[in-house]
C-alpha positions as CSV (number, residue, x, y, z in Angstrom):
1,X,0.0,0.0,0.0
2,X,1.1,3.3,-0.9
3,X,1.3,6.6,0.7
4,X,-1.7,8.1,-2.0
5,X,-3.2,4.7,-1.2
6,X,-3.5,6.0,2.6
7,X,-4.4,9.2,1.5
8,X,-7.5,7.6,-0.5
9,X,-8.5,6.1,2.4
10,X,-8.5,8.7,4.4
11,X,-10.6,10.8,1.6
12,X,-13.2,7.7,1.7
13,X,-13.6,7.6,5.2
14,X,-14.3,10.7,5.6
15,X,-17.0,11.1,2.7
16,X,-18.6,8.2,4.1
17,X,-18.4,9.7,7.6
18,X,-20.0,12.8,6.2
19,X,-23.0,11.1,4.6
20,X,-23.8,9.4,8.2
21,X,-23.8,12.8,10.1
22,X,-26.7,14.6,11.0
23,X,-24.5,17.8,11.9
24,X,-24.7,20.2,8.8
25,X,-21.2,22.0,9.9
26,X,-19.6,18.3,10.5
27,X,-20.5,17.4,7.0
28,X,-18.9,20.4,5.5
29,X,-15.7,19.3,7.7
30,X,-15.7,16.3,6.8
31,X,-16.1,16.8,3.0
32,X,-13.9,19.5,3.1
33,X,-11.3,17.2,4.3
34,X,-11.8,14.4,2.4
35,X,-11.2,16.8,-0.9
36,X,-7.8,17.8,1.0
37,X,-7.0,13.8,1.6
38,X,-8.0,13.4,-2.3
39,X,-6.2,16.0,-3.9
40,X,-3.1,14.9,-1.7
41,X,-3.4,11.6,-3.0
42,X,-3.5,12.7,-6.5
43,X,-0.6,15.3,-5.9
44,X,1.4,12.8,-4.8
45,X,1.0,10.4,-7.3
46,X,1.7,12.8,-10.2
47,X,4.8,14.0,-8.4
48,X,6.0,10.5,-8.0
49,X,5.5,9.6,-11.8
50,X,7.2,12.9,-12.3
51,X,10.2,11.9,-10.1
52,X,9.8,8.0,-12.3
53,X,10.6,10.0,-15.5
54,X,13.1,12.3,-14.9
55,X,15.0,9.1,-12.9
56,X,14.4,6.7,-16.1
57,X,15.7,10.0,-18.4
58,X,18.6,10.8,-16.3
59,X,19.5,6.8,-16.3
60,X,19.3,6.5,-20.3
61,X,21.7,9.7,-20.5
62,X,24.4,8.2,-18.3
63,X,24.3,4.9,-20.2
64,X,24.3,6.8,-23.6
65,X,27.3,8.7,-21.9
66,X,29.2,5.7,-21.0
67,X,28.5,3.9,-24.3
């Protein structure tokens, strides 16, 4: 399990938590938060396919140097 894996979790539990709350201002929290969890999921996984790339570019270059 991965670090955005926790993240989604943490986004699903609370949008679930929000949709069994009877507390208007609780729900907005909770939804609020579970964007937050979301988008730090998705962050992360972009930065880490990001960080992928450039490490699979920068490998190729130093075997086409020492070719």
């Amino acid at each position: 399990m991965t670090l955005a894996d926790v993240y989604e979790h943490n986004a699903k539990e609370c949008r679930e938590a929000a949709e069994r709350t009877d507390n208007a201002v609780h729900r907005v929290r909770l939804l609020k938060a579970a964007r937050e969890w979301w988008q730090d999921a998705e962050a992360l996984r972009t930065s880490t396919q990001l960080l992928g790339k450039k490490a699979r570019h920068l490998t190729s270059a130093v075997r086409q140097a020492w070719s």
